[in-house]
mmCIF file of the N, C-alpha and C atoms, coordinates in Angstrom:
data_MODEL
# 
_entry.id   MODEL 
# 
loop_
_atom_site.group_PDB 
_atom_site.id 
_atom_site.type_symbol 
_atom_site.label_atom_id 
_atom_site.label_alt_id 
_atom_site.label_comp_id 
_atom_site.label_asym_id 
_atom_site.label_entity_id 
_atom_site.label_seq_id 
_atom_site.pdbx_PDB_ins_code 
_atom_site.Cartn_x 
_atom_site.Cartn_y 
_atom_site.Cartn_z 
_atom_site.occupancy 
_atom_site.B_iso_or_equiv 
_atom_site.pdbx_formal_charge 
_atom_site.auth_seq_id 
_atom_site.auth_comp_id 
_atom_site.auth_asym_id 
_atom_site.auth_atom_id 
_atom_site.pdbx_PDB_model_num 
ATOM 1   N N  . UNK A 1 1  ? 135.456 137.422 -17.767 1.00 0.00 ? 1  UNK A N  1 
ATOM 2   C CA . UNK A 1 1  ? 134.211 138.143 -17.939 1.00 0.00 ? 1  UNK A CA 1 
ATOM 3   C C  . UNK A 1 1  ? 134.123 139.217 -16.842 1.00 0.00 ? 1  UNK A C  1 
ATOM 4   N N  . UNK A 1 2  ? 134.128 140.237 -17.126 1.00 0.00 ? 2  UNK A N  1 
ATOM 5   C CA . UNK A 1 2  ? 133.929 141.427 -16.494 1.00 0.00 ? 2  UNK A CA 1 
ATOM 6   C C  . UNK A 1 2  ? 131.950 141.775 -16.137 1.00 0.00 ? 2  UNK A C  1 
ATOM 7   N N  . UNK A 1 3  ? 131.680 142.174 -14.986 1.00 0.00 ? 3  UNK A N  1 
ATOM 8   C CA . UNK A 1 3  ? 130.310 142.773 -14.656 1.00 0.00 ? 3  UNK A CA 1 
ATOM 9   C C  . UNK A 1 3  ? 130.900 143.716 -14.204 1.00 0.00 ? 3  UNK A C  1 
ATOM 10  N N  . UNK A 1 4  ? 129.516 144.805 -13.887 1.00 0.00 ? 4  UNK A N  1 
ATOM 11  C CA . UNK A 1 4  ? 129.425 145.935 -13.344 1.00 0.00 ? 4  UNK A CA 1 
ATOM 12  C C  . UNK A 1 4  ? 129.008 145.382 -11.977 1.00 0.00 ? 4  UNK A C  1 
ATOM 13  N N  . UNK A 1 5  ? 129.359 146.448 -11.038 1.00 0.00 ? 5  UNK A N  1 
ATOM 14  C CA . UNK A 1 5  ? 129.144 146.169 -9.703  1.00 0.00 ? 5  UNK A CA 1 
ATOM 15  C C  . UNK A 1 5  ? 127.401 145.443 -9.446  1.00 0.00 ? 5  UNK A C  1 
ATOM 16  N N  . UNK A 1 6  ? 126.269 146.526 -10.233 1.00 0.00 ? 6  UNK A N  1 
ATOM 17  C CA . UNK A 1 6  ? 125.402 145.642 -9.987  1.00 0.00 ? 6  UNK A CA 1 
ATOM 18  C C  . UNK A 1 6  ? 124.687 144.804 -10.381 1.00 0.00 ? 6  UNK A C  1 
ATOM 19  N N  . UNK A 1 7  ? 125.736 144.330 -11.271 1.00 0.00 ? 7  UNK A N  1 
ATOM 20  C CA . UNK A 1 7  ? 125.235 142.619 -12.001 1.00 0.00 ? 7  UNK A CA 1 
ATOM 21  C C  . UNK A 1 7  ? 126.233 141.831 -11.076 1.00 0.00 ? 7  UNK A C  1 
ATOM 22  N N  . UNK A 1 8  ? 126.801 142.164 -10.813 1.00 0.00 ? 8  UNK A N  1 
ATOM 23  C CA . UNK A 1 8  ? 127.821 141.609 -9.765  1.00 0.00 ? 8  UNK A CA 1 
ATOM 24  C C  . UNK A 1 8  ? 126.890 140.963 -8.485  1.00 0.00 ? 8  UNK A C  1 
ATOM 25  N N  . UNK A 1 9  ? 126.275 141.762 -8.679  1.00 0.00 ? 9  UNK A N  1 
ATOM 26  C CA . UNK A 1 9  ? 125.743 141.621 -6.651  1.00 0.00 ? 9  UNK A CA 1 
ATOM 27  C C  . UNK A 1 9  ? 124.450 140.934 -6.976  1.00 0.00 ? 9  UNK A C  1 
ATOM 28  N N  . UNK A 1 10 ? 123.844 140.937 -8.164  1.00 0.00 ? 10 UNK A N  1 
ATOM 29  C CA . UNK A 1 10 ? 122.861 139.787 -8.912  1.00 0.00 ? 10 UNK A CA 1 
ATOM 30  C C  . UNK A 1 10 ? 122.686 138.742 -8.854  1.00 0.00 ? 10 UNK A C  1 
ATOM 31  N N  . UNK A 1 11 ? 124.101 139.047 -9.625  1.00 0.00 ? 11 UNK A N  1 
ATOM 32  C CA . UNK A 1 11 ? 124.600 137.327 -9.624  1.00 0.00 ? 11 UNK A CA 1 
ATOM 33  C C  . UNK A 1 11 ? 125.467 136.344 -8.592  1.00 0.00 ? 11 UNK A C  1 
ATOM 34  N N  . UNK A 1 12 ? 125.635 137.600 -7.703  1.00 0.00 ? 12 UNK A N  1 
ATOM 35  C CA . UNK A 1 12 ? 126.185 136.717 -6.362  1.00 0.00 ? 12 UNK A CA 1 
ATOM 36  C C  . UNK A 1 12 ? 124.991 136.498 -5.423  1.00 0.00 ? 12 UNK A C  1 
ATOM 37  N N  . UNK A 1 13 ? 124.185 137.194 -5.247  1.00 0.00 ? 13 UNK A N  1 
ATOM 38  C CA . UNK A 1 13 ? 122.800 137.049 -4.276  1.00 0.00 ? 13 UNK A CA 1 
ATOM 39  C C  . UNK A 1 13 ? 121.893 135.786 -4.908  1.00 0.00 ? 13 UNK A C  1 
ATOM 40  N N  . UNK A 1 14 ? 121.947 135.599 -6.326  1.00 0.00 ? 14 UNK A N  1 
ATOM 41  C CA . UNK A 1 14 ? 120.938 134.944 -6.861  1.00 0.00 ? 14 UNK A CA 1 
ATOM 42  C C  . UNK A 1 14 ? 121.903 132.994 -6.101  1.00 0.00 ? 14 UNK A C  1 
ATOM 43  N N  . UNK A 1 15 ? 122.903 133.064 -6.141  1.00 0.00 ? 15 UNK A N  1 
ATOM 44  C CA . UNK A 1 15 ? 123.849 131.906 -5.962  1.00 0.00 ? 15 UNK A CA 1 
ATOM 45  C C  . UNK A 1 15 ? 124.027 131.300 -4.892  1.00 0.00 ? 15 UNK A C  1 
ATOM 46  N N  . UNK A 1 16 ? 123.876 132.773 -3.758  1.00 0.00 ? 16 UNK A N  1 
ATOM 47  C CA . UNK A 1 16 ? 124.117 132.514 -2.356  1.00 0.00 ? 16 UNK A CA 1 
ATOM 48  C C  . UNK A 1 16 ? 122.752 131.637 -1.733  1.00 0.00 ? 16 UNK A C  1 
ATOM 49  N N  . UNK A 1 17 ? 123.042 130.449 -1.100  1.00 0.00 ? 17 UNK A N  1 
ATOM 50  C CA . UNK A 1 17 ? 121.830 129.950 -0.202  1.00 0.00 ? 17 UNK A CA 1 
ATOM 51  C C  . UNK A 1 17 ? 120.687 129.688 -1.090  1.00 0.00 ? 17 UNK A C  1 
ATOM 52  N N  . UNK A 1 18 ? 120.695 129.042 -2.536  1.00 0.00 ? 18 UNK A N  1 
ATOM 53  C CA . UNK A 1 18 ? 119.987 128.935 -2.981  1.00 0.00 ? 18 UNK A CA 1 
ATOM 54  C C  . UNK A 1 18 ? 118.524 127.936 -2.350  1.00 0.00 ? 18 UNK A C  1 
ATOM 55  N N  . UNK A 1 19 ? 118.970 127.127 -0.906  1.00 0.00 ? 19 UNK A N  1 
ATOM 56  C CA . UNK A 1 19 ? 118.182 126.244 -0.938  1.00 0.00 ? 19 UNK A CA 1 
ATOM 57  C C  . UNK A 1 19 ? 117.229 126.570 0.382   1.00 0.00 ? 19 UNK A C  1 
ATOM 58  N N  . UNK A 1 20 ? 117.512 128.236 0.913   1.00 0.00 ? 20 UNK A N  1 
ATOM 59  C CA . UNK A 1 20 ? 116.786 128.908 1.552   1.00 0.00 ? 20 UNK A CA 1 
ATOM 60  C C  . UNK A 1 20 ? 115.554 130.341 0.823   1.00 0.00 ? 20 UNK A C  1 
ATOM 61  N N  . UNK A 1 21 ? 114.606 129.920 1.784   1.00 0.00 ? 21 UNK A N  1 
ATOM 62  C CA . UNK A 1 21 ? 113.102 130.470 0.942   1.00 0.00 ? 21 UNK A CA 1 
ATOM 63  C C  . UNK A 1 21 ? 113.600 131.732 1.523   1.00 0.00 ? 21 UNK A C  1 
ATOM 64  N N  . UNK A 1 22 ? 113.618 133.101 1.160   1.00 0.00 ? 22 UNK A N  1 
ATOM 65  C CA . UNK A 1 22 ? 113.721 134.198 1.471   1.00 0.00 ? 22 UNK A CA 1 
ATOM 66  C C  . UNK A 1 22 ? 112.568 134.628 2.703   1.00 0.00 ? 22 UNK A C  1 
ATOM 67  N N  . UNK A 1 23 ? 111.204 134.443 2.031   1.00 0.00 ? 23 UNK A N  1 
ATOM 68  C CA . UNK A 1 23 ? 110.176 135.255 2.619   1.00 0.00 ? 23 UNK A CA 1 
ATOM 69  C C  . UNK A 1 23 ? 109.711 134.779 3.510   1.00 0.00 ? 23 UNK A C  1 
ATOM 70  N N  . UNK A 1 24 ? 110.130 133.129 3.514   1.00 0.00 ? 24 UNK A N  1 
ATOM 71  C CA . UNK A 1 24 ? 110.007 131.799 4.737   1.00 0.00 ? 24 UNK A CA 1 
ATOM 72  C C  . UNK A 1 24 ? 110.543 132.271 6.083   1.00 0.00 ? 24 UNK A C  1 
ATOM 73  N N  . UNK A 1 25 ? 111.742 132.300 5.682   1.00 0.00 ? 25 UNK A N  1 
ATOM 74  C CA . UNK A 1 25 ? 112.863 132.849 6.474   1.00 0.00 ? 25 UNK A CA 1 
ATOM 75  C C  . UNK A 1 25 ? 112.410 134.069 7.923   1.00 0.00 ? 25 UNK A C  1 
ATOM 76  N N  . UNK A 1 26 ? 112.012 134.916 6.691   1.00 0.00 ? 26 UNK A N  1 
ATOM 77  C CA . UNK A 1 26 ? 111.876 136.702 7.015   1.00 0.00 ? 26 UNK A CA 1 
ATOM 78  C C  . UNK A 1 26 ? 110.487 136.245 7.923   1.00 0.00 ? 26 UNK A C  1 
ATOM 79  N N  . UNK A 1 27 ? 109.496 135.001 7.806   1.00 0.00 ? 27 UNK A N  1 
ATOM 80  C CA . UNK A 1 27 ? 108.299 135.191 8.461   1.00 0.00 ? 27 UNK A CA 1 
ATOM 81  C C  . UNK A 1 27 ? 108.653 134.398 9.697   1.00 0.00 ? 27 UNK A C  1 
ATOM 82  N N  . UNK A 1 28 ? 109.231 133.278 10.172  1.00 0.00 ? 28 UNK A N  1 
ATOM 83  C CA . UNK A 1 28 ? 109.844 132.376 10.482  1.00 0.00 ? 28 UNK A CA 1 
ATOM 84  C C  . UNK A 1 28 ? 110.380 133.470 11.910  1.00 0.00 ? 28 UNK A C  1 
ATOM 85  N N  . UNK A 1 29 ? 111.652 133.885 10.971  1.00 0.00 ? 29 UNK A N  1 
ATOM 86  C CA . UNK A 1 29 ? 112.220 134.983 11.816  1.00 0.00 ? 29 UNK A CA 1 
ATOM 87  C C  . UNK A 1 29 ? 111.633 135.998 12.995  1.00 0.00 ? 29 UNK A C  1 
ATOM 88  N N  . UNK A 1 30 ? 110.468 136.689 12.111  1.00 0.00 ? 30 UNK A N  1 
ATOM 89  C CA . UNK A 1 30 ? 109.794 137.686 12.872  1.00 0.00 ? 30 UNK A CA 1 
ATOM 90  C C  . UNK A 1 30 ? 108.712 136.964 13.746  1.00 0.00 ? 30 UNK A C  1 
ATOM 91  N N  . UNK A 1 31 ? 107.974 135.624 13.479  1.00 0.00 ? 31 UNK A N  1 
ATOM 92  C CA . UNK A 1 31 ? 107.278 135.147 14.705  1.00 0.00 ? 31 UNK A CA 1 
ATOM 93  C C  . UNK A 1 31 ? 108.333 134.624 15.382  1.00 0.00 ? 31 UNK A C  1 
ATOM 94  N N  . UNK A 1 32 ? 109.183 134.937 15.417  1.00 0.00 ? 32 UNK A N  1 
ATOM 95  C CA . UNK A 1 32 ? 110.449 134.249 16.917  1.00 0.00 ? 32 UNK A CA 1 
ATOM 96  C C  . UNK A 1 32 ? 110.928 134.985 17.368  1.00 0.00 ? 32 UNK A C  1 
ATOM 97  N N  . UNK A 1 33 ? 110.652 136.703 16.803  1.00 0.00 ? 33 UNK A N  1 
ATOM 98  C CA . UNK A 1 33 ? 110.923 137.532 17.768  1.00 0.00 ? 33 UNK A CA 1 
ATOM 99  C C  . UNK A 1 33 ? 109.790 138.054 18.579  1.00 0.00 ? 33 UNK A C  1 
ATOM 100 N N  . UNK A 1 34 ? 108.466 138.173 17.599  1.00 0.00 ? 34 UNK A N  1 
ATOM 101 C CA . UNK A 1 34 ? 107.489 138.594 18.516  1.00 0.00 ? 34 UNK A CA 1 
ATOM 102 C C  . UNK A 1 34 ? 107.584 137.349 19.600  1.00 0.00 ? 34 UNK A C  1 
ATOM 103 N N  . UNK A 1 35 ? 107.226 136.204 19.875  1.00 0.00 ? 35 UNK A N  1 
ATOM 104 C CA . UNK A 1 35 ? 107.190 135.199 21.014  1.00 0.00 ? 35 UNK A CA 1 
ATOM 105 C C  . UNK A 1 35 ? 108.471 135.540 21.838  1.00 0.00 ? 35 UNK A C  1 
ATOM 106 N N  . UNK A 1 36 ? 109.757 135.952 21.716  1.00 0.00 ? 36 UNK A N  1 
ATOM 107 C CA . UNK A 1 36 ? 110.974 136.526 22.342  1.00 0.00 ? 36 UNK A CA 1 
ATOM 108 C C  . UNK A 1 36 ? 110.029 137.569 23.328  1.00 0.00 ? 36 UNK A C  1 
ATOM 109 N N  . UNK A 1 37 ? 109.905 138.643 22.547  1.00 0.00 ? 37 UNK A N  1 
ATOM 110 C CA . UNK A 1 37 ? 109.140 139.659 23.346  1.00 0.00 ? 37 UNK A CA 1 
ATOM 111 C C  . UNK A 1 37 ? 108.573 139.494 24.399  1.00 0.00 ? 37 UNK A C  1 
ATOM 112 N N  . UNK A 1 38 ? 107.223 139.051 23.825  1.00 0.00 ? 38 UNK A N  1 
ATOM 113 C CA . UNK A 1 38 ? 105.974 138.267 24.265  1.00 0.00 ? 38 UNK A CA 1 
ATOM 114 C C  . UNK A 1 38 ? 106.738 137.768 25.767  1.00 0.00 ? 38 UNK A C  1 
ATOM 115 N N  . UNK A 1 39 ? 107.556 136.986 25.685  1.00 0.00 ? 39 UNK A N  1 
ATOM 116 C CA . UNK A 1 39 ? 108.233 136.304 26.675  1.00 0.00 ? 39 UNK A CA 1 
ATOM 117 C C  . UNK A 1 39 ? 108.872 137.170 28.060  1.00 0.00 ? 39 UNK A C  1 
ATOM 118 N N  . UNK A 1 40 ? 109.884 137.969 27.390  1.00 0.00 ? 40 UNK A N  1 
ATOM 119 C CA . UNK A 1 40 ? 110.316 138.798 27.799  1.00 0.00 ? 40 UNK A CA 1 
ATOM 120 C C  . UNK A 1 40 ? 109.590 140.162 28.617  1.00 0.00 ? 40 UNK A C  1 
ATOM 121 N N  . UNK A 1 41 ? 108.368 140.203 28.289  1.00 0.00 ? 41 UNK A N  1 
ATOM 122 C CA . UNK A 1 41 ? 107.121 141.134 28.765  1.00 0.00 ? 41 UNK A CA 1 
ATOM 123 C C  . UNK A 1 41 ? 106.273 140.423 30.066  1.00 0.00 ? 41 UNK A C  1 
ATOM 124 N N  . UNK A 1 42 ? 106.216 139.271 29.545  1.00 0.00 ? 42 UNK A N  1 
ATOM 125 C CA . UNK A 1 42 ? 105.647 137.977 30.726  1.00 0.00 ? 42 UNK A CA 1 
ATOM 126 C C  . UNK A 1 42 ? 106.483 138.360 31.933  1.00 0.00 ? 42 UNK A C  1 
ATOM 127 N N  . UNK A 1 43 ? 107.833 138.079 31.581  1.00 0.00 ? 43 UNK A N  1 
ATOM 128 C CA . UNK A 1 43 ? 108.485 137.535 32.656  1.00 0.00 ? 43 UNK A CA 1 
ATOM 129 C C  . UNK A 1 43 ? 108.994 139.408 33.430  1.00 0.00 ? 43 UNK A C  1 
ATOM 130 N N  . UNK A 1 44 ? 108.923 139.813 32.816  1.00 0.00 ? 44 UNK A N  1 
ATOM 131 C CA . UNK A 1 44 ? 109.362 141.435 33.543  1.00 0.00 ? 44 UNK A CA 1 
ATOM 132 C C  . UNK A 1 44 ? 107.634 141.697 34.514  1.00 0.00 ? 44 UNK A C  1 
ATOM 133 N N  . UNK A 1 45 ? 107.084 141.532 33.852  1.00 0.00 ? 45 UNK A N  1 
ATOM 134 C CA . UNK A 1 45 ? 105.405 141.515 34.514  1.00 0.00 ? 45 UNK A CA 1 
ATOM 135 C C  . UNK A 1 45 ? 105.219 140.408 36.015  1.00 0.00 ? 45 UNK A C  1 
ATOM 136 N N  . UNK A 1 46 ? 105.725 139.462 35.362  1.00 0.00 ? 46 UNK A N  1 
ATOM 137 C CA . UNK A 1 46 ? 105.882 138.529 36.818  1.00 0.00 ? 46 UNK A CA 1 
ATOM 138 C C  . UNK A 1 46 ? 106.826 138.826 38.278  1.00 0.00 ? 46 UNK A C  1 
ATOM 139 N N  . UNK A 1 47 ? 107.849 139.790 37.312  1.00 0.00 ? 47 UNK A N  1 
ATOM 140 C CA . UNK A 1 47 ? 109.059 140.744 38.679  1.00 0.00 ? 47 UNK A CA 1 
ATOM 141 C C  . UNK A 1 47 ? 108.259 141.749 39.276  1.00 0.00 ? 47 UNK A C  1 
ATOM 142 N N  . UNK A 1 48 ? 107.690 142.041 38.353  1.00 0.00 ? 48 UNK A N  1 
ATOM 143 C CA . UNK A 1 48 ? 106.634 143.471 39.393  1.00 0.00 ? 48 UNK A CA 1 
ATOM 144 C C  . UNK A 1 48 ? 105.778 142.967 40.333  1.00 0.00 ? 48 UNK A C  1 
ATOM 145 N N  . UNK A 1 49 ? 105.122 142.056 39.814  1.00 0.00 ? 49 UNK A N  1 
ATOM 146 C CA . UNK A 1 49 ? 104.404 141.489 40.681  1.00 0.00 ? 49 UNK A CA 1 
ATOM 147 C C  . UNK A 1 49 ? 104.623 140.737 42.037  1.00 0.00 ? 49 UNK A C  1 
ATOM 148 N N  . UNK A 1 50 ? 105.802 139.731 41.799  1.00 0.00 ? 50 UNK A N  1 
ATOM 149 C CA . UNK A 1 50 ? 106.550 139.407 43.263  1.00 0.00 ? 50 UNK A CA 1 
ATOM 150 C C  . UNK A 1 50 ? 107.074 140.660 43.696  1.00 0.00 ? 50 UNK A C  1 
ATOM 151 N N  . UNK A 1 51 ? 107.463 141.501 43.332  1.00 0.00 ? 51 UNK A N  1 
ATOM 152 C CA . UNK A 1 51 ? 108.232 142.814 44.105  1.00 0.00 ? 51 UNK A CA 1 
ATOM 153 C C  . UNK A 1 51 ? 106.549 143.378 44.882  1.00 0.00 ? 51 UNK A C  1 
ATOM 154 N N  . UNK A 1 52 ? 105.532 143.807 44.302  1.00 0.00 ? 52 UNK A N  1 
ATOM 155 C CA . UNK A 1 52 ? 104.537 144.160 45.105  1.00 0.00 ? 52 UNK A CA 1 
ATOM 156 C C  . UNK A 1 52 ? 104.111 143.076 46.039  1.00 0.00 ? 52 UNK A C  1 
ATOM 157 N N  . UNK A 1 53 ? 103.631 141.657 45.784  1.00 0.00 ? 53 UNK A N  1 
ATOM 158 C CA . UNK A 1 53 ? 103.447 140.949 46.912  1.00 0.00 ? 53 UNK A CA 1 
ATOM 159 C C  . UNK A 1 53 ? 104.544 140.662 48.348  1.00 0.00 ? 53 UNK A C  1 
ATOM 160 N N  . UNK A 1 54 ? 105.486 140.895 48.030  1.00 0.00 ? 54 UNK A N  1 
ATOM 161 C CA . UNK A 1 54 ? 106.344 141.180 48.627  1.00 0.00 ? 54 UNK A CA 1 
ATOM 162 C C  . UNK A 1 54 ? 106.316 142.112 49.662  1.00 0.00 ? 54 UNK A C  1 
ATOM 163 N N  . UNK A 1 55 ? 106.174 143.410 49.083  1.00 0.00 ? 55 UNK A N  1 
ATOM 164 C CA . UNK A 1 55 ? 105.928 144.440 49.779  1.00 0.00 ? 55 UNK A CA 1 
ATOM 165 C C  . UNK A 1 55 ? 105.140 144.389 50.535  1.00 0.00 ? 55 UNK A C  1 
ATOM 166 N N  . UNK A 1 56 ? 103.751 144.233 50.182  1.00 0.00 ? 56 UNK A N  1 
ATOM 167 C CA . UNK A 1 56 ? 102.302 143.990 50.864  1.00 0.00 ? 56 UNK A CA 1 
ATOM 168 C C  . UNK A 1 56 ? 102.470 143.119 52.424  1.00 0.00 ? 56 UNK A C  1 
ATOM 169 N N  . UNK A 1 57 ? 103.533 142.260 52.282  1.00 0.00 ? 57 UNK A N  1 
ATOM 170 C CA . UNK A 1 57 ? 103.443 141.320 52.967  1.00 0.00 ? 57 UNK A CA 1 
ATOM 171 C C  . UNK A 1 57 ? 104.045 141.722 54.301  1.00 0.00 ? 57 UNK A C  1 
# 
């Protein structure tokens, strides 16, 4: 059985990982990068701050 490229990619996407939620995933995903951030903003904020008490001192 022959497909065209994009029944091809249809029917391989529809097959792949069937037992993962797409939009689960994609939301899942993006609150674990905002909290990454989030994190990452904390802790650069906390270097400035010992670098000025520091100074002061």
């Amino acid at each position: 059985m022959l497909f065209r490229p994009s029944t091809w990619t249809k029917v391989r996407k529809k097959g792949y990982k069937t037992g993962v939620d797409e939009e689960e995933t994609r939301r899942w995903r993006e609150d674990n990068l905002v909290d990454v951030k989030k994190n990452k903003r904390e802790d650069n904020l906390l270097k400035k701050r010992r670098e000025v008490l520091l100074l002061q001192s």
